[in-house]
C-alpha positions as a Markdown table, in Angstrom:
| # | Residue | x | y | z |
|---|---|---|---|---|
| 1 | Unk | 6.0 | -8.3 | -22.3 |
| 2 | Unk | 6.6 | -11.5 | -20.3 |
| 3 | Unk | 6.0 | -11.0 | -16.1 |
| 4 | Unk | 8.0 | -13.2 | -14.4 |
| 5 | Unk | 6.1 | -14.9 | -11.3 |
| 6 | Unk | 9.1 | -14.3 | -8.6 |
| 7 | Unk | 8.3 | -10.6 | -9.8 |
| 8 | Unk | 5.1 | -10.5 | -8.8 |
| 9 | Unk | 5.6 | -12.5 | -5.7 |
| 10 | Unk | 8.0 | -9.8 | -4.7 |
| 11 | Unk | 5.4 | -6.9 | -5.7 |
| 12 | Unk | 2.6 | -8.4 | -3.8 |
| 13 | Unk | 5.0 | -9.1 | -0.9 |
| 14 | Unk | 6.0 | -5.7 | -0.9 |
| 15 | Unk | 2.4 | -4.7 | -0.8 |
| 16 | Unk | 1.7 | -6.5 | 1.9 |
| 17 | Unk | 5.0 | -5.5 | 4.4 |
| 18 | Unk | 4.4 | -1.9 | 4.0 |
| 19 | Unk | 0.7 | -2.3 | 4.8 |
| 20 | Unk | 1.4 | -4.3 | 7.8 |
| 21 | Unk | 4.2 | -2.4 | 9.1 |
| 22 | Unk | 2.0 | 1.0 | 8.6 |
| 23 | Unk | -1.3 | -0.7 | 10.2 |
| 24 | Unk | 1.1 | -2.0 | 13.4 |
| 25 | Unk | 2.7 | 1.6 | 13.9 |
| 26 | Unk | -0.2 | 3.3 | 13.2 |
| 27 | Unk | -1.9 | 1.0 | 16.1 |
| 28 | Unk | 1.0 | 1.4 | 18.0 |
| 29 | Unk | 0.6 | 5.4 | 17.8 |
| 30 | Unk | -3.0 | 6.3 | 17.6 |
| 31 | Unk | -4.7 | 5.5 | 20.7 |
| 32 | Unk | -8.8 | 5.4 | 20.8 |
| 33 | Unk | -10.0 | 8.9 | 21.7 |
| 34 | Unk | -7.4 | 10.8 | 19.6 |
| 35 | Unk | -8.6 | 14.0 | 17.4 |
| 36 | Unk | -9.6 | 12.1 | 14.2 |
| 37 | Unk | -8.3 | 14.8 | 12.4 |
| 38 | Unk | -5.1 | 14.6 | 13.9 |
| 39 | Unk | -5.3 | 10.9 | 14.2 |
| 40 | Unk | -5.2 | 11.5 | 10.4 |
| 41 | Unk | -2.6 | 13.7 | 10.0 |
| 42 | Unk | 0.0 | 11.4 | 12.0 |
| 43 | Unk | -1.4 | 8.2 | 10.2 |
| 44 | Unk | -0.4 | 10.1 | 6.5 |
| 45 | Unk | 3.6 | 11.3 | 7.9 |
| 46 | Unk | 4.0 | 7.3 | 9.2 |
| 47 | Unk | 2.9 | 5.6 | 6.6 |
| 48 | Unk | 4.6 | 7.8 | 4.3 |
| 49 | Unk | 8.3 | 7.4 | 6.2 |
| 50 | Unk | 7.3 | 4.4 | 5.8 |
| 51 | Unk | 6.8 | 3.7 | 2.1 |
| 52 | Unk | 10.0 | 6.1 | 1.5 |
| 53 | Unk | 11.9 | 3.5 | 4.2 |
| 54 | Unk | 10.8 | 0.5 | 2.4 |
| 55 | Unk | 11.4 | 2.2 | -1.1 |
| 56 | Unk | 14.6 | 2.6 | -0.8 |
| 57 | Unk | 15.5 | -1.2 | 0.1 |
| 58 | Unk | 12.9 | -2.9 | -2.5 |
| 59 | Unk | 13.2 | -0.6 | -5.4 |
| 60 | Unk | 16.6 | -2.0 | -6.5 |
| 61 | Unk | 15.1 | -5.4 | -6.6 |
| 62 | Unk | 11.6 | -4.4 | -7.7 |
| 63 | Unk | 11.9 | -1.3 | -9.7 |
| 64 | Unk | 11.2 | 2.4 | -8.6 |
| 65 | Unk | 7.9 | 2.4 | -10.1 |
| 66 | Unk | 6.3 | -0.3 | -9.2 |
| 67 | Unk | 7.7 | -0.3 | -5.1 |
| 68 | Unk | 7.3 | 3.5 | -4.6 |
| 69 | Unk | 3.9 | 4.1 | -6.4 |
| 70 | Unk | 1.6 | 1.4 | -4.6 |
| 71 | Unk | 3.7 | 2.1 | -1.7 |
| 72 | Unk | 2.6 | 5.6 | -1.3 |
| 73 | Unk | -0.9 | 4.7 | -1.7 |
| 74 | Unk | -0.8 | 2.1 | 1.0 |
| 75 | Unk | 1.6 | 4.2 | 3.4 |
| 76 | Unk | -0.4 | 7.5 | 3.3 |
| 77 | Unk | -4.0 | 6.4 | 2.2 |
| 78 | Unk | -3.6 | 3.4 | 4.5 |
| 79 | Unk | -1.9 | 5.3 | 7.5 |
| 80 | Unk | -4.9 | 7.9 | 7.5 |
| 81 | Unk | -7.3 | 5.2 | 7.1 |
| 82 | Unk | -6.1 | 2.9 | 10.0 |
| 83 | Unk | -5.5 | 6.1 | 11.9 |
| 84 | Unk | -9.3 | 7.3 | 11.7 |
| 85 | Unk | -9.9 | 3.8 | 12.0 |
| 86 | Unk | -8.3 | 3.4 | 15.4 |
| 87 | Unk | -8.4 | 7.2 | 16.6 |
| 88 | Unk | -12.7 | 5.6 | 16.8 |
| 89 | Unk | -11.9 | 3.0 | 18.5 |
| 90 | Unk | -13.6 | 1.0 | 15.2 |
| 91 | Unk | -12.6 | -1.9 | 13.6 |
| 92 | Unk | -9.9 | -4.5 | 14.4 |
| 93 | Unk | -10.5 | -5.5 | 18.0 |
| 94 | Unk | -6.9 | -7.4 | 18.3 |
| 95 | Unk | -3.4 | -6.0 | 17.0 |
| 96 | Unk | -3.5 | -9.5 | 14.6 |
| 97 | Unk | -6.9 | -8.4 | 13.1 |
| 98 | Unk | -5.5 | -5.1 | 12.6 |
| 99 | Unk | -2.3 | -6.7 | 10.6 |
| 100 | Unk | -4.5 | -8.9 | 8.4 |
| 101 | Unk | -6.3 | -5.7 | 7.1 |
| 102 | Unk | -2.9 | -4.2 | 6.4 |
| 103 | Unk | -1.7 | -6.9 | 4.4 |
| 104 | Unk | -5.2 | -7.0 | 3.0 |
| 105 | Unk | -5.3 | -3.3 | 2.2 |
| 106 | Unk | -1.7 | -3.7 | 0.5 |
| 107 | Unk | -2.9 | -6.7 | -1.6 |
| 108 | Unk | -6.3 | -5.0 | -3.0 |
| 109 | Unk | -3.7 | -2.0 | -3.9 |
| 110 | Unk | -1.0 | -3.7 | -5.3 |
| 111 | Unk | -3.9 | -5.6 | -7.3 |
| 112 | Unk | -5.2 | -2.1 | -8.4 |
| 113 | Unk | -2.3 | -1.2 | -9.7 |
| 114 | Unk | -1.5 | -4.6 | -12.0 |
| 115 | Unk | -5.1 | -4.3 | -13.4 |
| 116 | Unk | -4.7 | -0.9 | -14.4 |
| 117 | Unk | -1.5 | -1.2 | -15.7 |
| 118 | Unk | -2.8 | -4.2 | -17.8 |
| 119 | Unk | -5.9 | -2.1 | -19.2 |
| 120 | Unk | -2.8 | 0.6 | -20.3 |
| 121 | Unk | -1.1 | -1.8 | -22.0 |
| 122 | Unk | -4.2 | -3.7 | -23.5 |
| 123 | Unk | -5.3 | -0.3 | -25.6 |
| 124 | Unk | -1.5 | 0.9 | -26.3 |
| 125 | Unk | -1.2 | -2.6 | -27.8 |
| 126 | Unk | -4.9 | -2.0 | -29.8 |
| 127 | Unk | -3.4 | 1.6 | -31.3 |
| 128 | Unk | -0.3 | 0.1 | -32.2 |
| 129 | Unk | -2.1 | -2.8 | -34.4 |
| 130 | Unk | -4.7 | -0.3 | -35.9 |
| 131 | Unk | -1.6 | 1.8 | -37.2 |
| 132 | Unk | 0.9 | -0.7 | -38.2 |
């Protein structure tokens, strides 16, 4: 099956607005100093209101799957990364260097996802020409 490019702008895009938007709240919310533990905690709800927010406005032009799926990877892996992250007072120094690494972290996910979903369809295709 044929991808069309526009979709895959869109999915990368998508990738990289929910990491951003989670790595400038997160850095908006976690101060240096904070319990990393509840840093944490805090980091996973945000980022995942986040991915649910955004779900619900690209999955009609994306598809559930592939919007809500690396979405909740970057919103609640991402949120409690950036949020132990920045609870240490580690990291990015500026809140731009902290947005880059969002968009980066949504890119290397969304990326993830595409590679995986082509090593499924590589070996469904290889049982379906050793039986046919």
């Amino acid at each position: 099956m044929e991808i069309s490019p526009w979709f895959l702008v869109g999915d990368y895009l998508s990738g990289m607005v929910t990491g951003v938007l989670v790595a400038w709240m997160i850095r908006l919310l976690i101060l240096p100093g904070v319990d990393m533990v509840l840093a944490m905690i805090i980091g996973m709800a945000v980022g995942m209101f986040i991915h649910l927010a955004l779900g619900f406005f690209l999955a009609p032009l994306l598809g559930m799957f592939q919007t809500m799926v690396p979405g909740s990877i970057i919103g609640m892996y991402g949120g409690m990364l950036f949020a132990m992250r920045d609870s240490m007072g580690a990291g990015s120094k500026s809140l731009s260097e902290a947005l880059w690494v969002g968009a980066l972290f949504g890119i290397v996910v969304v990326a993830s996802f595409h590679i995986y979903d082509r090593i499924l369809h590589g070996e469904k295709e290889k049982i379906s020409n050793d039986n046919g």
